[in-house]
MIDOSE-1310 file (N, C-alpha, C; in nm, 2 decimals, decimal comma, always signed):
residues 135
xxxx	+0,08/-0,12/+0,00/+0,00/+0,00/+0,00/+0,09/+0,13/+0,00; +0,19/+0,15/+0,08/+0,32/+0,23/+0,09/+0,32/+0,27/-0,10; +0,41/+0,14/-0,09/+0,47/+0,19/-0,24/+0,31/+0,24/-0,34; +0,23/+0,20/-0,35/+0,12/+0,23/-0,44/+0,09/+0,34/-0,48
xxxx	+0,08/+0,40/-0,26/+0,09/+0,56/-0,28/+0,20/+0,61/-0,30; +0,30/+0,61/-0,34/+0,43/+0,63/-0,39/+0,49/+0,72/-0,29; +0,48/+0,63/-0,14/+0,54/+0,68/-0,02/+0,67/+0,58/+0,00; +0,68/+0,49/-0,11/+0,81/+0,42/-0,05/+0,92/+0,52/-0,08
xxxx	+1,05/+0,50/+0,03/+1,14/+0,60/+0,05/+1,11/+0,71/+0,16; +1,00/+0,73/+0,19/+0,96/+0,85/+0,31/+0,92/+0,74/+0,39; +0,85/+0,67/+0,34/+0,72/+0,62/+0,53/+0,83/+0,44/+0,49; +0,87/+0,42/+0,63/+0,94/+0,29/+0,64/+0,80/+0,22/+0,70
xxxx	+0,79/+0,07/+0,70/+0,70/+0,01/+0,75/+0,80/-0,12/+0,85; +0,77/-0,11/+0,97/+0,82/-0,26/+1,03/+0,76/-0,29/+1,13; +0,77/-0,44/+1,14/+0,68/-0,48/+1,20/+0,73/-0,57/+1,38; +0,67/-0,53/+1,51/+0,76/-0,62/+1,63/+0,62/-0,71/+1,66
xxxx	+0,62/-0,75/+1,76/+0,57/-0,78/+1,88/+0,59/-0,70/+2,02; +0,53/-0,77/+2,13/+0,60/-0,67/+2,25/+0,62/-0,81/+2,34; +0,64/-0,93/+2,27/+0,65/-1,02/+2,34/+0,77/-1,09/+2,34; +0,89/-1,14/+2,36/+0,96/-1,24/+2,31/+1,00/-1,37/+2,28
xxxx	+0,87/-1,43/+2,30/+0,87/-1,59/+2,28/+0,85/-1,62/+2,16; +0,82/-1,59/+2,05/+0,83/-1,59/+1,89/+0,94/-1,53/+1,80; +1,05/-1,47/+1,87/+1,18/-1,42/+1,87/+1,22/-1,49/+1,74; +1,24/-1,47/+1,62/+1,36/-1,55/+1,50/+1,25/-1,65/+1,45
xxxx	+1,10/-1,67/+1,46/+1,05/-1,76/+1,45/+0,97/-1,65/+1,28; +0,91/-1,80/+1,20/+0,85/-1,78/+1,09/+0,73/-1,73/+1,10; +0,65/-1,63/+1,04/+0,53/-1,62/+1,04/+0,46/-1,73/+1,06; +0,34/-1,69/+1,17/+0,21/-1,83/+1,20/+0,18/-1,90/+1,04
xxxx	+0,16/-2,03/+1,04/+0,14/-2,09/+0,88/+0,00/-2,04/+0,86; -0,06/-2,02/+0,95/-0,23/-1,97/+0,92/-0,21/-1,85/+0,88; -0,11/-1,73/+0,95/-0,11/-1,60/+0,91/-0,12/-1,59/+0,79; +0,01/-1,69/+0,71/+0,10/-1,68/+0,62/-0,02/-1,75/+0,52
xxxx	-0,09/-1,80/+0,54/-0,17/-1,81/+0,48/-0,26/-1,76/+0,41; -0,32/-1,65/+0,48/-0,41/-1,59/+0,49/-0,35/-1,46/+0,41; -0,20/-1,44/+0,44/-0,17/-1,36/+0,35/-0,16/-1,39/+0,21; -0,11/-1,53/+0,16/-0,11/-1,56/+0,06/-0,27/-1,60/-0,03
xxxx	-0,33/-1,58/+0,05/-0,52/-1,59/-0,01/-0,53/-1,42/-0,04; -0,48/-1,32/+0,04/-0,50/-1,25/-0,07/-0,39/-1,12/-0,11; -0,33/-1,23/-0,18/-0,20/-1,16/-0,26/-0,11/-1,14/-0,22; -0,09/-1,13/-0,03/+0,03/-1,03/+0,02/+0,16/-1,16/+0,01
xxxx	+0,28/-1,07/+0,02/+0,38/-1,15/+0,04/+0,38/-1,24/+0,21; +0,41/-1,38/+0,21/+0,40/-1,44/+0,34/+0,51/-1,46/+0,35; +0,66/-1,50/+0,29/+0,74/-1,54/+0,30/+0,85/-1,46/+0,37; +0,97/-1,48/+0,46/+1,05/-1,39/+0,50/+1,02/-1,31/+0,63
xxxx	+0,91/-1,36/+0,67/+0,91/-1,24/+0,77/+0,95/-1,34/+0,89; +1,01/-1,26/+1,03/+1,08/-1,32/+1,14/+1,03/-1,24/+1,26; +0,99/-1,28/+1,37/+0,93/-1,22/+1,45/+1,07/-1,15/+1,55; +1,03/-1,04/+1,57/+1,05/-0,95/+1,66/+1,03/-0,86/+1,72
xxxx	+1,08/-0,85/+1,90/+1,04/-0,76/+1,96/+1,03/-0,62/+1,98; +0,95/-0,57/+2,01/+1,03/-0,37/+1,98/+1,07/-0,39/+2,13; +1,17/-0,27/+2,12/+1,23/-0,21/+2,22/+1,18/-0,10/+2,27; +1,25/-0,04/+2,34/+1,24/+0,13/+2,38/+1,33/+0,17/+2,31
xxxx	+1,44/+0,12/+2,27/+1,49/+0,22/+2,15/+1,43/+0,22/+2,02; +1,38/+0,10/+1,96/+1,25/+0,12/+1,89/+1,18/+0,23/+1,85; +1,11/+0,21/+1,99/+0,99/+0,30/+1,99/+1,07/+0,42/+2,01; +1,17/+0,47/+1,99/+1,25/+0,62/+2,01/+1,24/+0,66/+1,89
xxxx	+1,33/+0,58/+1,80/+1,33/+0,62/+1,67/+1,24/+0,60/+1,56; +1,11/+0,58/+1,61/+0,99/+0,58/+1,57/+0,93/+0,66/+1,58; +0,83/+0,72/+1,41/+0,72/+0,84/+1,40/+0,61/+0,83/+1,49; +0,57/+0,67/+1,43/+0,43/+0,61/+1,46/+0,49/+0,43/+1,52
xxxx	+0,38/+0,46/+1,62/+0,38/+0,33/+1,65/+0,24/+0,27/+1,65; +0,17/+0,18/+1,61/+0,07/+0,12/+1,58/+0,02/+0,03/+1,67; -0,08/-0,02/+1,77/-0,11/-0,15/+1,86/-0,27/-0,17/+1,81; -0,23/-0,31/+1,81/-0,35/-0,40/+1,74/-0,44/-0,39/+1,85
xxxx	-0,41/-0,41/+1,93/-0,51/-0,45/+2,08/-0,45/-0,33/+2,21; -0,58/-0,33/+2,26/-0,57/-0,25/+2,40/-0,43/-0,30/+2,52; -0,41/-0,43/+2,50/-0,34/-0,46/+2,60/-0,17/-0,43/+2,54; -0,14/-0,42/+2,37/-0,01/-0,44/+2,34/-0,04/-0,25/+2,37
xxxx	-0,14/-0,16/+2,32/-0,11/-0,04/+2,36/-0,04/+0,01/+2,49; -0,09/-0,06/+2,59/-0,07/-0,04/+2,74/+0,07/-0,08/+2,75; +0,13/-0,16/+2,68/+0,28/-0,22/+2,70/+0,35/-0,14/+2,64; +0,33/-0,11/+2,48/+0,40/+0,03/+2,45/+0,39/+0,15/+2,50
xxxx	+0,30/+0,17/+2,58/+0,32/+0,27/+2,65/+0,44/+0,28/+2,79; +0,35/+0,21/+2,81/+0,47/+0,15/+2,97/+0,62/+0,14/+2,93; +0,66/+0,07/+2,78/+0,78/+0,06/+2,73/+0,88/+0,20/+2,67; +0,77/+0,28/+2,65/+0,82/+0,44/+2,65/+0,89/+0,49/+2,77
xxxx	+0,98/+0,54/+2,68/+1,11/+0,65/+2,85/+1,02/+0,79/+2,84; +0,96/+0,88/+2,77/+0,95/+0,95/+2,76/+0,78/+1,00/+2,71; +0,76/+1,15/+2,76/+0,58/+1,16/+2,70/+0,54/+1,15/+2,57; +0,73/+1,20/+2,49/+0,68/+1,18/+2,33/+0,67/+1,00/+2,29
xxxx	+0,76/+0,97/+2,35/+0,75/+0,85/+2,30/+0,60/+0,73/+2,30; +0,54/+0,80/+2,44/+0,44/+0,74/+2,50/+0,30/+0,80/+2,37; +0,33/+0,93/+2,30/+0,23/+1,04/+2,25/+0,22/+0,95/+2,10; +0,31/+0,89/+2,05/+0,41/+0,81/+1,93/+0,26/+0,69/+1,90
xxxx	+0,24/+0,59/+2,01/+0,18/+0,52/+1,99/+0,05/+0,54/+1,99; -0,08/+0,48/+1,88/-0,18/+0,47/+1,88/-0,26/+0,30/+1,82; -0,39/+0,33/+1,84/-0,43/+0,22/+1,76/-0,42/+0,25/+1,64; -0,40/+0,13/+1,56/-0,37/+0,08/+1,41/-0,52/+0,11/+1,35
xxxx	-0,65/+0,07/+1,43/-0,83/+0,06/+1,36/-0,84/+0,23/+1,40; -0,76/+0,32/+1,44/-0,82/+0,43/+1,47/-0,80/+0,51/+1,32; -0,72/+0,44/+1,23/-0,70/+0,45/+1,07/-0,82/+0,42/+0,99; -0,95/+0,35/+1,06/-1,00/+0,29/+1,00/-1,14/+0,41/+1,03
xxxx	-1,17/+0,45/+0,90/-1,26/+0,52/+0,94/-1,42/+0,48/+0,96; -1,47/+0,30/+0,90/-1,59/+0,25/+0,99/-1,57/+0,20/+1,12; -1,44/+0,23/+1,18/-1,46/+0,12/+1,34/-1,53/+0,16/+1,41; -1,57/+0,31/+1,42/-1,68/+0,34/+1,51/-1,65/+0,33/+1,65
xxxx	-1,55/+0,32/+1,72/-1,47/+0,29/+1,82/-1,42/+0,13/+1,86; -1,47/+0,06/+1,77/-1,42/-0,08/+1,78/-1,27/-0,06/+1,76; -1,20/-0,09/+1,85/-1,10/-0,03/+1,80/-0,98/-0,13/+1,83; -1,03/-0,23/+1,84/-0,92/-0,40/+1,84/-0,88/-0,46/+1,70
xxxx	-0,81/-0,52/+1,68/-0,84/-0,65/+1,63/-0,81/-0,76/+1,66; -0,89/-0,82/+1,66/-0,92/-0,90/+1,77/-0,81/-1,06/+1,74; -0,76/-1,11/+1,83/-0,63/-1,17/+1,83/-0,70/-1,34/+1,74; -0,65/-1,38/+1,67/-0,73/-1,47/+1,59/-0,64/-1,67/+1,67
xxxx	-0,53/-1,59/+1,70/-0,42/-1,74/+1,76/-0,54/-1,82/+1,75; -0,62/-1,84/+1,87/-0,69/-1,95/+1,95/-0,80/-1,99/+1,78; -0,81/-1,92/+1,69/-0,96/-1,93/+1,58/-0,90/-2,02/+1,47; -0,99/-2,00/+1,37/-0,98/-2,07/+1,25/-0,92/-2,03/+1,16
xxxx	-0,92/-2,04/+1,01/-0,89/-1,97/+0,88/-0,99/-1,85/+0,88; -1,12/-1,84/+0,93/-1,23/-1,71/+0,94/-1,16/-1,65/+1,01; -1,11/-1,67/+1,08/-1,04/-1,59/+1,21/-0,94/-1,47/+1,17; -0,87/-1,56/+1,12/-0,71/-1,49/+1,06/-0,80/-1,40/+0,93
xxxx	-0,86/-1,47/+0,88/-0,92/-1,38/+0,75/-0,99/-1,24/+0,82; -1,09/-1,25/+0,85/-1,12/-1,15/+0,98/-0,98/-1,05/+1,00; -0,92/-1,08/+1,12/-0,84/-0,98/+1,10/-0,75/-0,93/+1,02; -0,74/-1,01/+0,93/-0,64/-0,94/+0,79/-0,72/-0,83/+0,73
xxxx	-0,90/-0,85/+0,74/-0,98/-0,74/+0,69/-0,98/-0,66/+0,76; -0,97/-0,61/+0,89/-1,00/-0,52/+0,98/-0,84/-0,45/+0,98; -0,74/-0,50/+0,96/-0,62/-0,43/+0,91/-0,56/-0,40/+0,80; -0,65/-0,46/+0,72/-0,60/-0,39/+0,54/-0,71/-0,26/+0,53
xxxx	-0,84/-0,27/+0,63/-0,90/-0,14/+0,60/-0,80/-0,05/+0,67; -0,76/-0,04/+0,81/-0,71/+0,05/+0,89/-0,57/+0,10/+0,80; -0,48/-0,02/+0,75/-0,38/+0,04/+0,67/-0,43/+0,15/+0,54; -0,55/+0,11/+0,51/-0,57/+0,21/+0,37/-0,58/+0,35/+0,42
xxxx	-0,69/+0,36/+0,58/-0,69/+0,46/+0,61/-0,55/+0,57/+0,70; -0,50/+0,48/+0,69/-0,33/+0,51/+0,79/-0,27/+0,55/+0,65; -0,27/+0,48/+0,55/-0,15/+0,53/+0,40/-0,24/+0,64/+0,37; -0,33/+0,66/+0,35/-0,40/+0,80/+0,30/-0,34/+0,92/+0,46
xxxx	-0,38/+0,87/+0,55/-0,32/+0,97/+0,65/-0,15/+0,99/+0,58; -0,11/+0,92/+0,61/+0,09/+0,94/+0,57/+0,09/+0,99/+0,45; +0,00/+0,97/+0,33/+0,02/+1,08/+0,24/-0,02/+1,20/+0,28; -0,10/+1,24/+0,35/-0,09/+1,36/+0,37/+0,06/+1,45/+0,48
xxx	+0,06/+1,35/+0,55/+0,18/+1,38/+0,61/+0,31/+1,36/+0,66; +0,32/+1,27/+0,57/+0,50/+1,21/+0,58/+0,61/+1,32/+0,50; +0,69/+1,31/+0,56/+0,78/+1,43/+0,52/+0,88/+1,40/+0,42
């Protein structure tokens, strides 16, 4: 979506956890699946944790869920850093304040499909924000 809006080279995209027990490991095969049903690249990606250095040298920081918000926050040294993080569905301009997505681990292939939709809307509405404002 980045490169589409022809933001690649200004807006970097990367991706952590706030956990470390998936550390070096492959995308979930259901994720990776689910990416590959519709179109995205699945291949290559390796889980990792953010830091507080991380989150320092970070514009934007993104949380899927209320509870990884609360962690990124807490993981912030600083008010800017803490100011940095928001929700990812607050991009989404039908959430209407639903503002999770909702963690799919424990579900099915609906599951993961599910949330891949509730974050490919919020990304469209996040890359239309960054075109307006990425420097």
């Amino acid at each position: 979506m980045v490169e589409d809006a022809g933001l690649a080279g200004r807006v970097v995209v990367e991706s952590f956890g706030t956990a470390d027990y998936h550390v070096g490991c492959a995308a979930d095969v259901r994720a990776a699946a689910a990416l590959r049903r519709r179109g995205w690249p699945a291949e290559g990606h390796r889980a990792r944790c953010i830091t507080a250095a991380d989150l320092a040298r970070a514009d934007l920081v993104l949380a899927a869920d209320q509870a990884n918000l609360r962690h990124l926050r807490r993981l912030a040294r600083t008010d800017a850093d803490r100011d940095k993080v928001r929700m990812l569905r607050s991009f989404d301009p039908v959430a209407d304040g639903d503002d999770e997505v909702p963690d799919p681990w424990f579900g099915d292939e609906e599951d993961f499909d599910h949330a891949l939709d509730l974050i490919e809307a919020a990304c469209r509405g996040l890359v239309e924000h960054l075109g307006r404002t990425a420097r």
